[in-house]
NUTI-191286 format. One record per residue: residue number from 0; residue in three letters; chain; x, y, z of N, C-alpha, C in turn. Coordinates in Angstrom, 2 decimals. Layout:
[NUM; "ALA"; "A"; [X; Y; Z]; [X; Y; Z]; [X; Y; Z]];
...
***
This chain:
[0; "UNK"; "A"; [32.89; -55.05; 17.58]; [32.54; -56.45; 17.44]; [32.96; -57.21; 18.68]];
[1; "UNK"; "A"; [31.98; -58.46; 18.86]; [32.67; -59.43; 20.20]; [33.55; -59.72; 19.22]];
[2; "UNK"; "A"; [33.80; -60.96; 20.71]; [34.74; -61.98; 20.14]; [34.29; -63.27; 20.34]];
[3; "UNK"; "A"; [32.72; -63.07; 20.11]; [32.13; -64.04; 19.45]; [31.54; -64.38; 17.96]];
[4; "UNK"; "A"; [32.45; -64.37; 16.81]; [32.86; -64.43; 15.66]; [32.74; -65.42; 15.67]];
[5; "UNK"; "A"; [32.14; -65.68; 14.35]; [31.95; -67.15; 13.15]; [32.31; -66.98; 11.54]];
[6; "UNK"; "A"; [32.90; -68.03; 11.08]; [33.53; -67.86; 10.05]; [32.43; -68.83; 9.08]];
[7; "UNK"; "A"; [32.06; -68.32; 8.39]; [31.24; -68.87; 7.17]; [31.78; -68.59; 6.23]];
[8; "UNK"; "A"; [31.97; -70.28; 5.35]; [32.75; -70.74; 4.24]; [31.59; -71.18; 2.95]];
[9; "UNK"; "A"; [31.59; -70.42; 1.95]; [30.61; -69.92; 1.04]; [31.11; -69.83; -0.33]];
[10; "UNK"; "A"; [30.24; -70.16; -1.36]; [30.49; -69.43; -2.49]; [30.17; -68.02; -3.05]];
[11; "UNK"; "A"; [31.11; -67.39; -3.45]; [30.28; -66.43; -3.93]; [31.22; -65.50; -5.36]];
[12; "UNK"; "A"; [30.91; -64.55; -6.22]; [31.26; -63.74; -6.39]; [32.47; -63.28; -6.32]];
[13; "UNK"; "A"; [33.85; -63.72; -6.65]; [34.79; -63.46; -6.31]; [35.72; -62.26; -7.08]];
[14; "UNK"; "A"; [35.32; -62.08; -8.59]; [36.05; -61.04; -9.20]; [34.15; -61.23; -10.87]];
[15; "UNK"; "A"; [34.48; -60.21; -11.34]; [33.51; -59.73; -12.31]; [34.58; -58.71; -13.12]];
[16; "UNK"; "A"; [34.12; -58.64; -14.95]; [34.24; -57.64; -15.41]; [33.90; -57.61; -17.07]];
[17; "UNK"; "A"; [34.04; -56.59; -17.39]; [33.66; -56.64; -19.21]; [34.44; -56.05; -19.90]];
[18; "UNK"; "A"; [34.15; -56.50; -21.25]; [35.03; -56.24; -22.65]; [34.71; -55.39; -23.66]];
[19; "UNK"; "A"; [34.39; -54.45; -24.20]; [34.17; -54.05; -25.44]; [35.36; -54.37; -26.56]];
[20; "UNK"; "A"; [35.12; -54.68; -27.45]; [36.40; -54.81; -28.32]; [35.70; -54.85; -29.77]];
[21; "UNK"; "A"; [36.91; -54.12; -30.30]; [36.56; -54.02; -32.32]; [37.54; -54.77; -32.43]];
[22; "UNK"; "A"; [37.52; -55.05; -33.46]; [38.49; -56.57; -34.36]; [37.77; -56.47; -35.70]];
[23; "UNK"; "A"; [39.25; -56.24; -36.65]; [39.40; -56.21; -38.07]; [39.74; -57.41; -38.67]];
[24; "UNK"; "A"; [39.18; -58.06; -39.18]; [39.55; -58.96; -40.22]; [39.82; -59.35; -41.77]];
[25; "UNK"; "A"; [39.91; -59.67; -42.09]; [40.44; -59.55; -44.24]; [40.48; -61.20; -44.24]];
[26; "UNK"; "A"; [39.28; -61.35; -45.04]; [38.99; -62.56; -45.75]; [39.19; -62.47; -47.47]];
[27; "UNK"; "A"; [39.49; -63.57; -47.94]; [39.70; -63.65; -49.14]; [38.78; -64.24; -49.96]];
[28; "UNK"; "A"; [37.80; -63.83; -50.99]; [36.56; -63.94; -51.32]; [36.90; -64.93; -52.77]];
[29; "UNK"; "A"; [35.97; -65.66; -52.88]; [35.95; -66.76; -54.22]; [35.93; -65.65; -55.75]];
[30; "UNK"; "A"; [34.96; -64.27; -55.66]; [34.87; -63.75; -56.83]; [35.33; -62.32; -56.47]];
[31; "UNK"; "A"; [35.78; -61.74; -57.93]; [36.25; -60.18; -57.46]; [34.89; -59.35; -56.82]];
[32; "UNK"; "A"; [34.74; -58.58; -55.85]; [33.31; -58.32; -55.64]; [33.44; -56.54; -56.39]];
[33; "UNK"; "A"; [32.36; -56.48; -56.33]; [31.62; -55.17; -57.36]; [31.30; -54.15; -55.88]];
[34; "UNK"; "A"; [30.36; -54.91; -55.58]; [29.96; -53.93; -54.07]; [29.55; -54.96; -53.28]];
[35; "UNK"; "A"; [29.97; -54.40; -52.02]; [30.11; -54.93; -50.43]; [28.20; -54.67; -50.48]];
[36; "UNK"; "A"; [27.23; -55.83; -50.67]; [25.90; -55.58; -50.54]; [25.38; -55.68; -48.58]];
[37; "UNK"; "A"; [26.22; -56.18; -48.25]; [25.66; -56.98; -46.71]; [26.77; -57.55; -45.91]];
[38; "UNK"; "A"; [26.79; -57.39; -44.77]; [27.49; -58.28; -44.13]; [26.79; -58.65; -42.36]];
[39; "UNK"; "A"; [26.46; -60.14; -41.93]; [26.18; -60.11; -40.70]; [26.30; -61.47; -39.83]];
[40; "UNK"; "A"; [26.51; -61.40; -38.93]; [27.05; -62.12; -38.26]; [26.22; -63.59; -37.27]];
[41; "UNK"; "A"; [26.60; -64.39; -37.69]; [25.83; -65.62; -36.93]; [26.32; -66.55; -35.98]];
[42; "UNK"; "A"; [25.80; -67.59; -35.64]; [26.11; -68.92; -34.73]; [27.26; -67.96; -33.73]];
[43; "UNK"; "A"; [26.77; -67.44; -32.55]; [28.03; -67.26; -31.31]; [28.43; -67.84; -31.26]];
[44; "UNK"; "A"; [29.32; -68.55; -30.35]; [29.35; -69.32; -29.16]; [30.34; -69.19; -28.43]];
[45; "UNK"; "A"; [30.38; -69.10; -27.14]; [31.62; -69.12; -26.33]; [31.64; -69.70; -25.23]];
[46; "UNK"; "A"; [32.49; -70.09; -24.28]; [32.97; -70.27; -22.85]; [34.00; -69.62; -22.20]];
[47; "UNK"; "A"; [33.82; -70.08; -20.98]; [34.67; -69.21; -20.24]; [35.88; -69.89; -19.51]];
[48; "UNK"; "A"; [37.43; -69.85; -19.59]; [37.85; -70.68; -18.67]; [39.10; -69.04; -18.13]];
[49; "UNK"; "A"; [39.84; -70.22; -17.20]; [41.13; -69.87; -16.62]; [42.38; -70.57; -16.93]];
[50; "UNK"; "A"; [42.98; -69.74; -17.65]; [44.27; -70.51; -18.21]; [45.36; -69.64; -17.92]];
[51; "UNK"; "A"; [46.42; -70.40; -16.97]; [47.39; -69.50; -16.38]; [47.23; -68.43; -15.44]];
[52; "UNK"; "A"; [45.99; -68.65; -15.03]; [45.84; -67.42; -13.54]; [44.76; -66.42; -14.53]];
[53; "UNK"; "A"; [44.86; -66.26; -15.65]; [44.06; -65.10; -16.26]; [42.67; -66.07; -17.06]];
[54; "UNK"; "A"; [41.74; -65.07; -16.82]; [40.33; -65.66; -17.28]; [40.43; -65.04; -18.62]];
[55; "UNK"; "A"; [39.87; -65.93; -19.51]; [39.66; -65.98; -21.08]; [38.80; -66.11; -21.52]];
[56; "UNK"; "A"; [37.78; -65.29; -22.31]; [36.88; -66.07; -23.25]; [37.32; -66.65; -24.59]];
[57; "UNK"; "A"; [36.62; -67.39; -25.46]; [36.99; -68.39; -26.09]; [36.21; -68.69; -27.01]];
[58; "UNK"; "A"; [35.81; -68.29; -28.16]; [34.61; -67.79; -28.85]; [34.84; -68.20; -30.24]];
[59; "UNK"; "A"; [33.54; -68.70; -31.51]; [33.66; -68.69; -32.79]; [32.30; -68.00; -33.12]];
[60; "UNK"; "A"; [32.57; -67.23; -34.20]; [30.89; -66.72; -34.92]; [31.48; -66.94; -36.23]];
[61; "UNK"; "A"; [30.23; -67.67; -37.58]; [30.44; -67.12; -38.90]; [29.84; -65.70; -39.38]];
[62; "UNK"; "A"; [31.12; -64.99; -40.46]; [30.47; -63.99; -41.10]; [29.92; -64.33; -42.14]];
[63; "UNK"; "A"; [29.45; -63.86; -42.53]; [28.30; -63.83; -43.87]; [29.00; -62.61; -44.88]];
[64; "UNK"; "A"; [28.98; -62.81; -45.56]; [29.18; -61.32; -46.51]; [28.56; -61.60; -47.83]];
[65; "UNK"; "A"; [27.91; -60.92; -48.36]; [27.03; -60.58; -49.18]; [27.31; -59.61; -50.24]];
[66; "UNK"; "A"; [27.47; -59.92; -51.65]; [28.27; -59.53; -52.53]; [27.84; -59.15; -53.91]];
[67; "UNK"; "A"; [27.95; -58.09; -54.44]; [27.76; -58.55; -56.00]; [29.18; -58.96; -56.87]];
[68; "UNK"; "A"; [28.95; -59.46; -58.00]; [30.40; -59.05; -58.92]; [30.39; -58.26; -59.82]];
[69; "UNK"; "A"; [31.19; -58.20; -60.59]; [31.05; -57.33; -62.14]; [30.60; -57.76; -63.23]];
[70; "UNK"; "A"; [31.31; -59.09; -63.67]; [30.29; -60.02; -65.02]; [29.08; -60.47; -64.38]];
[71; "UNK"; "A"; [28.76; -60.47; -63.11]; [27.11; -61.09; -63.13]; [26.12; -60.42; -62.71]];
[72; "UNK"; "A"; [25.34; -60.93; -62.51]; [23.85; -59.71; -62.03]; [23.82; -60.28; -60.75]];
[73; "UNK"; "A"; [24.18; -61.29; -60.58]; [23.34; -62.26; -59.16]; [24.93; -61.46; -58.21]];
[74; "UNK"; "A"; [23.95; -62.37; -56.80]; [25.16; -61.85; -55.78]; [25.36; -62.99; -55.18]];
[75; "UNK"; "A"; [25.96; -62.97; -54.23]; [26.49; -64.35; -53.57]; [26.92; -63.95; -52.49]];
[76; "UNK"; "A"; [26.77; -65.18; -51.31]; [26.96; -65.05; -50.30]; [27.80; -65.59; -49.60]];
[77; "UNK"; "A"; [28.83; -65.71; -48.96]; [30.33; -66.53; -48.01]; [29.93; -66.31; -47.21]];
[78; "UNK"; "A"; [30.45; -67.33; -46.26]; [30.42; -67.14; -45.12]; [32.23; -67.75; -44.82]];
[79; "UNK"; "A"; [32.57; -66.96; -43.29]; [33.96; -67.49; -43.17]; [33.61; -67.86; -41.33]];
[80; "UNK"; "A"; [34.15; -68.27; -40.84]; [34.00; -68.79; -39.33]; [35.67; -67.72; -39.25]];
[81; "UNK"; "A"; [34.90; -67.19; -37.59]; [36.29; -66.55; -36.75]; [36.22; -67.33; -35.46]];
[82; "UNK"; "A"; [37.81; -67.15; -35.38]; [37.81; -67.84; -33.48]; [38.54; -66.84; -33.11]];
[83; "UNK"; "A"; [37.65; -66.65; -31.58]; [38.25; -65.33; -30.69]; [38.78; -65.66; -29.78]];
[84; "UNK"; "A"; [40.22; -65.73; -29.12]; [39.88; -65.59; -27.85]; [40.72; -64.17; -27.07]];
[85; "UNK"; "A"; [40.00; -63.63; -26.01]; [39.55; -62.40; -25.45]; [40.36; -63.09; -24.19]];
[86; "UNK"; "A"; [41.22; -61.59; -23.67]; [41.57; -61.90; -22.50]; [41.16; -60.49; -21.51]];
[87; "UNK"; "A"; [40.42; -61.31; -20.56]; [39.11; -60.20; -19.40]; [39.68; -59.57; -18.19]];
[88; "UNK"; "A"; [40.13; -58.61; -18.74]; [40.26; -58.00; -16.95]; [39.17; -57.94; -16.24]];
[89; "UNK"; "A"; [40.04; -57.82; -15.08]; [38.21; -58.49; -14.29]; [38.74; -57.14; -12.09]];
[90; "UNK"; "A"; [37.69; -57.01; -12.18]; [37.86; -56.62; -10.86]; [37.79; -57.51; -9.45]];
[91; "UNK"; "A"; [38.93; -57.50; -8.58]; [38.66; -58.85; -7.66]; [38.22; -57.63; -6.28]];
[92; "UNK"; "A"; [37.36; -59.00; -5.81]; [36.26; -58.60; -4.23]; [37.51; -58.73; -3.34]];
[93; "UNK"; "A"; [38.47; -59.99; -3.99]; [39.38; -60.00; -2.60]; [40.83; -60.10; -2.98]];
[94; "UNK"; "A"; [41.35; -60.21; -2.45]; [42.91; -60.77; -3.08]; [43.69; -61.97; -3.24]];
[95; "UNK"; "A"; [43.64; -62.51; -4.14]; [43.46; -64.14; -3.66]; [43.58; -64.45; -5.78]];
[96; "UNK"; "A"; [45.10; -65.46; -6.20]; [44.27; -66.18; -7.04]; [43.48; -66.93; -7.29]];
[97; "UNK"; "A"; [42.82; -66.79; -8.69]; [42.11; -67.55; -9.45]; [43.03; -69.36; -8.82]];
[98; "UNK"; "A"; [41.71; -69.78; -8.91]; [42.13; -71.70; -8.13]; [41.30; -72.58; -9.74]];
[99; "UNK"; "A"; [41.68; -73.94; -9.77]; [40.97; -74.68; -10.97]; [39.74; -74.98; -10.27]];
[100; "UNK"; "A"; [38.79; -75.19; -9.02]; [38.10; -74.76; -8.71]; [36.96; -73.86; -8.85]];
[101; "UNK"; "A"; [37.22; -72.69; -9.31]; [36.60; -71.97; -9.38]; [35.70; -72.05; -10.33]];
[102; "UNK"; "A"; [34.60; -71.61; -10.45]; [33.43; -71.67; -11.71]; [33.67; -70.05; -12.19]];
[103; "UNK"; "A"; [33.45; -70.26; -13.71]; [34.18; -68.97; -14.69]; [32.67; -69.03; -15.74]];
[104; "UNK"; "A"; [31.61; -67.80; -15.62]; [30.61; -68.00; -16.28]; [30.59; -66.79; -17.54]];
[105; "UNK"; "A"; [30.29; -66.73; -18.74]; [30.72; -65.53; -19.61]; [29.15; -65.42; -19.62]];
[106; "UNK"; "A"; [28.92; -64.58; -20.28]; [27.66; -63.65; -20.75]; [27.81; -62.91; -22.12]];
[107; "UNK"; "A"; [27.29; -62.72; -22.94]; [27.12; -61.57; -24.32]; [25.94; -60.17; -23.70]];
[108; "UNK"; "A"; [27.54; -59.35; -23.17]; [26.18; -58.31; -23.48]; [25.58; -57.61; -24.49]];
[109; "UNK"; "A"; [26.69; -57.63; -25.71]; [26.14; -57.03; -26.87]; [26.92; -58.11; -28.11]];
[110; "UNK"; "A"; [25.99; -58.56; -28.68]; [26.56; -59.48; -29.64]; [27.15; -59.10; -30.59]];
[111; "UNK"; "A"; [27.86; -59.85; -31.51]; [28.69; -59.49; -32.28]; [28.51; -58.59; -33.82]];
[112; "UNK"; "A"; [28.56; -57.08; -34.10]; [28.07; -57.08; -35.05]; [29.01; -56.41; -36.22]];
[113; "UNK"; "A"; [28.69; -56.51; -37.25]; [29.51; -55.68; -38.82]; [29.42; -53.76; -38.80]];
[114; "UNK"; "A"; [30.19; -53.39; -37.96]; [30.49; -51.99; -38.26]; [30.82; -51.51; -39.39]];
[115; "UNK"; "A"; [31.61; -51.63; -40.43]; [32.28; -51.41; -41.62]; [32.58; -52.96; -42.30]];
[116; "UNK"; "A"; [32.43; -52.79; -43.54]; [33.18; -53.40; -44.48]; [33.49; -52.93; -45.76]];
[117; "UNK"; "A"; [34.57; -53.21; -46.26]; [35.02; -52.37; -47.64]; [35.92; -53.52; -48.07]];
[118; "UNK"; "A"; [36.62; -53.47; -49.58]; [36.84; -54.56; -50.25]; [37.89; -53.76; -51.18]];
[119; "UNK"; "A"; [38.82; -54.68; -51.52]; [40.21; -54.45; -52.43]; [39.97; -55.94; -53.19]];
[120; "UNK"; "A"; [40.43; -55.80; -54.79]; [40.28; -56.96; -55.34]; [39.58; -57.95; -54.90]];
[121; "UNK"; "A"; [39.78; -58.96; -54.40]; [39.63; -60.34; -53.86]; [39.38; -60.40; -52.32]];
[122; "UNK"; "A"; [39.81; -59.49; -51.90]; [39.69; -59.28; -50.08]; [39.08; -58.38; -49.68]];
[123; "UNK"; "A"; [38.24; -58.58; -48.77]; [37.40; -57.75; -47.94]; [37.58; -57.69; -46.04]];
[124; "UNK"; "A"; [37.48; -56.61; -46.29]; [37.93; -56.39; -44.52]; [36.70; -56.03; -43.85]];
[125; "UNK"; "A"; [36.58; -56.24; -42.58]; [35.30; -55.86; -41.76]; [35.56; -55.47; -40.52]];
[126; "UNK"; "A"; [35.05; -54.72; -40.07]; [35.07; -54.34; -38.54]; [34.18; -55.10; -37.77]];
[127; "UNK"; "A"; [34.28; -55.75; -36.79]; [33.33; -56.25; -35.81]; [33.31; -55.68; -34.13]];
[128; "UNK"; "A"; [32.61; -55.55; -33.64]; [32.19; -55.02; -32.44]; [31.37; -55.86; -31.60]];
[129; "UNK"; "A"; [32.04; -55.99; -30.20]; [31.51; -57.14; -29.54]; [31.58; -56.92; -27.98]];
[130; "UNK"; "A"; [30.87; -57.09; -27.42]; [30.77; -56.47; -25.55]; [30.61; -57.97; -24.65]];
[131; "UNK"; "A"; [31.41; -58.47; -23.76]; [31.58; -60.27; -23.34]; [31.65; -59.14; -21.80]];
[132; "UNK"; "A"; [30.88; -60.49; -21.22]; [30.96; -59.92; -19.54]; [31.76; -61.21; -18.87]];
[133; "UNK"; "A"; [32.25; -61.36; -17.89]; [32.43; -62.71; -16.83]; [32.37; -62.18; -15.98]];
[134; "UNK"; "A"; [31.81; -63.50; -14.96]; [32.25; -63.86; -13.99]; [32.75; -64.75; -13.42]];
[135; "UNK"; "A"; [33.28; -64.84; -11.78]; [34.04; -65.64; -11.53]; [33.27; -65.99; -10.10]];
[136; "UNK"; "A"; [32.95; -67.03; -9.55]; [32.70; -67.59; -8.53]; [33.46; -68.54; -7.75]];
[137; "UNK"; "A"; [34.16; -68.15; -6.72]; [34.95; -69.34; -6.01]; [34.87; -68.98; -4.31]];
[138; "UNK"; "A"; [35.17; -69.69; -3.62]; [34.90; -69.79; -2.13]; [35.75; -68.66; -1.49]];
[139; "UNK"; "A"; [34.98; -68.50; -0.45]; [35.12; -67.34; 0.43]; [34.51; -67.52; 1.57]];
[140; "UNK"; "A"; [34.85; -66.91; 2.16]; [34.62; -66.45; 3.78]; [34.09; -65.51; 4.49]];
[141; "UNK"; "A"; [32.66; -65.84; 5.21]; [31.99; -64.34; 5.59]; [32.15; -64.31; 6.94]];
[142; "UNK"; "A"; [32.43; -63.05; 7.67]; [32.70; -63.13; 8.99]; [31.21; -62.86; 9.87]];
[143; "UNK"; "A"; [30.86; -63.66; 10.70]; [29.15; -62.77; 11.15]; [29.46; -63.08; 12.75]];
[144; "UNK"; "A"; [28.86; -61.70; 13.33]; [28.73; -61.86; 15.12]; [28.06; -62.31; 15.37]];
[145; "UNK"; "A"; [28.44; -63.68; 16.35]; [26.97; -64.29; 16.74]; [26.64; -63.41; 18.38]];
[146; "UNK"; "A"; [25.36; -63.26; 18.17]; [24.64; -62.92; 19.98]; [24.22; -63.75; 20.50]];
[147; "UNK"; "A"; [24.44; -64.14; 21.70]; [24.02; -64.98; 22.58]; [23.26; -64.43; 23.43]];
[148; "UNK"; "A"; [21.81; -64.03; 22.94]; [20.47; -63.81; 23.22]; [19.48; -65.31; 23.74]];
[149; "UNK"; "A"; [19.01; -64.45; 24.91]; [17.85; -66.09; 25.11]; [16.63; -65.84; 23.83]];
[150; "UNK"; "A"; [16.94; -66.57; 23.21]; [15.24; -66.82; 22.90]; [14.29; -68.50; 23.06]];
[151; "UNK"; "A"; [13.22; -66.89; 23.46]; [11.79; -67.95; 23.80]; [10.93; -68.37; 22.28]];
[152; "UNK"; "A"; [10.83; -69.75; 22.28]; [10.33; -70.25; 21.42]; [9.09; -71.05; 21.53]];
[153; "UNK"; "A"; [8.85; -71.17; 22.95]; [7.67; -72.14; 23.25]; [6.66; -70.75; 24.04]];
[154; "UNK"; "A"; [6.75; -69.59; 23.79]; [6.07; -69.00; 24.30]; [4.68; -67.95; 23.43]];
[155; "UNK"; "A"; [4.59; -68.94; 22.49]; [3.45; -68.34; 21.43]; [2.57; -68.37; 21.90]];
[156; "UNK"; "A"; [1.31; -67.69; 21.70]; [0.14; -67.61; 22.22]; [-0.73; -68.61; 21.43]];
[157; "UNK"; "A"; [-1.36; -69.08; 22.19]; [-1.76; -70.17; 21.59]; [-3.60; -68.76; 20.97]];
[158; "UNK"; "A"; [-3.63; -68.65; 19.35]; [-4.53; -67.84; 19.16]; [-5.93; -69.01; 18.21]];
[159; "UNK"; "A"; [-7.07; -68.38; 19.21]; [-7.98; -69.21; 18.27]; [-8.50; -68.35; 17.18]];
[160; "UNK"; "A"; [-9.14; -69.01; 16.15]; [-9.36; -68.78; 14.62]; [-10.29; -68.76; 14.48]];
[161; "UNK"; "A"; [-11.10; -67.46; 14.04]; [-12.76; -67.69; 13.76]; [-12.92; -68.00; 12.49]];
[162; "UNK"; "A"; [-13.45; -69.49; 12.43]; [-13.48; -69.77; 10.52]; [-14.72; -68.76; 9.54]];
[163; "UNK"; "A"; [-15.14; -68.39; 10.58]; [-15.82; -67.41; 9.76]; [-15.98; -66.09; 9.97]];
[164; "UNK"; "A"; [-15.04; -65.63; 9.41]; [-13.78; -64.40; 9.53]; [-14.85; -63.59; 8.36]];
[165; "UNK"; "A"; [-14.68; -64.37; 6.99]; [-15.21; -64.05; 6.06]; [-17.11; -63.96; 6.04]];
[166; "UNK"; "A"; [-17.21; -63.12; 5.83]; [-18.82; -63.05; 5.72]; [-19.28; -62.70; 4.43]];
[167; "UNK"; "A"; [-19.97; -63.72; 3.76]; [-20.48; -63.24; 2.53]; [-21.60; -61.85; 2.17]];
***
């Protein structure tokens, strides 16, 4: 390389990474249930921040569970709301902390779904399975060689145009 170097100050890409995670829960149901008929999962939602140097997601979904009992014929349906929050290891481009600055974007790569559920008296437990990506964007620095090449710019040929190029 010269040592005619330029420093370009940029955003970009600064650390990335993803989550798979199962998470068990035990909710406590209004009726004794008979059989576990259904269970599935709705309304995501999450964001992404930085709290304390480490990036977090930050998440609620309701479950649904779907039920029969024993005295009735009918089934019934609960729903319970969960709040997640997920802490992301992440791979960094450079070495450098996380700044409040920085923009922290999450993604769902695989949404949240009911692996298992099974039920004791009044409580039912469920497995959930869930795949969260981030990223992280904050400023950086690209190094580029400049050449100090002549260029000619006024030396185009001046070309004429036959408008009727095209022949029907």
């Amino acid at each position: 390389m010269s040592n005619n170097i330029r420093e370009i100050y940029t955003k970009a890409i600064v650390a990335k990474g993803k989550k798979l995670s199962k998470c068990t829960y035990t909710f406590t149901l209004t009726d004794c249930p008979n059989d576990i008929l259904g269970c599935w999962i709705t309304n995501h939602h999450y964001e992404a921040a930085i709290k304390n140097r480490v990036p977090k997601i930050v998440g609620t979904y309701d479950v649904h569970v779907w039920y029969s009992c024993h005295d009735e014929m009918d089934s019934v349906v609960e729903r319970h709301q969960v709040t997640y929050i997920d802490d992301m290891q992440v791979t960094k481009k450079e070495s450098r902390d996380f700044e409040t600055t920085d923009q922290v974007k999450a993604r769902c790569r695989e949404k949240p779904k009911c692996l298992s559920a099974s039920h004791s008296d009044y409580n039912v437990t469920i497995e959930v399975e869930k795949e969260m990506q981030i990223e992280i964007s904050g400023e950086t620095c690209i190094k580029v060689e400049v050449k100090n090449e002549d260029e000619v710019w006024d030396e185009f040929e001046d070309i004429e145009i036959n408008p009727d190029f095209i022949k029907s």
